[in-house]
Every structure is written in structure tokens, then in C-alpha cells.
C-alpha positions in Angstrom: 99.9 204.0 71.8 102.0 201.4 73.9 100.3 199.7 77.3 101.8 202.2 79.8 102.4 200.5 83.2 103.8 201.8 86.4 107.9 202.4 86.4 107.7 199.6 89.5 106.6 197.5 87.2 108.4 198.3 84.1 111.5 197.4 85.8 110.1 194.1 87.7 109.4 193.5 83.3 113.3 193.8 82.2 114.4 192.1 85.0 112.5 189.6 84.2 112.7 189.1 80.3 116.5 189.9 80.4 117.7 189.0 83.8 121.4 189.9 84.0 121.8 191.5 80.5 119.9 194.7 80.9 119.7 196.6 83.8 116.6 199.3 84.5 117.9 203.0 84.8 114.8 205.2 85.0 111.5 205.1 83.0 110.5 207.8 80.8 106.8 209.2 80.3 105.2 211.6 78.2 103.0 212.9 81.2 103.7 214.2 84.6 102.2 210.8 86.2 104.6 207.9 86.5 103.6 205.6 84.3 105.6 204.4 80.8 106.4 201.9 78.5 109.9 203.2 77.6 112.6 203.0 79.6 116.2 204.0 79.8 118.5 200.3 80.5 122.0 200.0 80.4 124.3 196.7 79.3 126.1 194.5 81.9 129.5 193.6 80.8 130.5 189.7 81.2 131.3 190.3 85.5 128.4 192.4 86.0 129.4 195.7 86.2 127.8 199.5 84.3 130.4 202.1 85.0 131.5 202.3 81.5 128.8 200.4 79.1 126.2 202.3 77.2 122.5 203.1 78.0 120.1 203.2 75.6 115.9 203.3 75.2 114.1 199.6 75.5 110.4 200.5 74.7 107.7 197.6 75.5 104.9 197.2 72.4 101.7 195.4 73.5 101.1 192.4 71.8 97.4 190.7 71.3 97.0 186.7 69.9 94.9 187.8 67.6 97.3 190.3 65.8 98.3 188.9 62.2 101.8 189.7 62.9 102.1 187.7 66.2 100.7 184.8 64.1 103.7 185.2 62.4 106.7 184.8 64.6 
């Protein structure tokens, strides 16, 4: 199971690791409280605008140093 954080935070997340190519549409859960690790984002064309680009699911996996795949990459 992912590291679920609030949907505040979330978004404060893919602003922050993908500035102005991703922008944060609404977080999904799997329980009635608002926290998530998946979210639904949506691409910015080159002058910034969403009307017509496509959405699509950005989930967040945790990651730990000690994980032999993170060694790895």
C-alpha cells in the first residue's frame, strides 16, 4: 500500500516535482477520508493552457534508501 497523504499535500507534491507540466485535478481515495496517493493531473500544452489536453492517473510509490531497487537507479 502507497504512503497516503492529505489531497493538500498531494497537490503542493506535483507542483512541485513537475512544476508547469502537470497540473493537479482532484485526488482519488479508496476511503471516505481525504487522504490519497493517486491523483487525477492533466498536461499543459507549450502556452499553458488545459481546455483540450488529456487527464490521466499519476500515483506516488514510497520509496525507502534501503530498498534494493532504489540502489539501483
Amino acid at each position: 500500500m502507497a504512503q497516503e497523504m492529505c489531497f493538500d499535500c498531494l497537490h503542493r507534491r506535483i507542483q512541485s516535482d513537475f512544476s508547469e507540466k502537470l497540473v493537479f485535478v482532484y485526488g482519488l481515495s479508496d476511503s471516505a477520508f481525504p487522504f490519497g496517493s493517486t491523483a487525477v493531473v492533466q498536461l499543459c500544452n507549450s502556452s499553458g493552457e488545459t481546455a483540450s489536453a488529456p487527464q490521466f492517473l499519476l500515483s506516488y510509490l514510497p520509496s525507502h534508501e534501503q530498498d534494493c531497487f532504489t540502489k539501483y537507479v
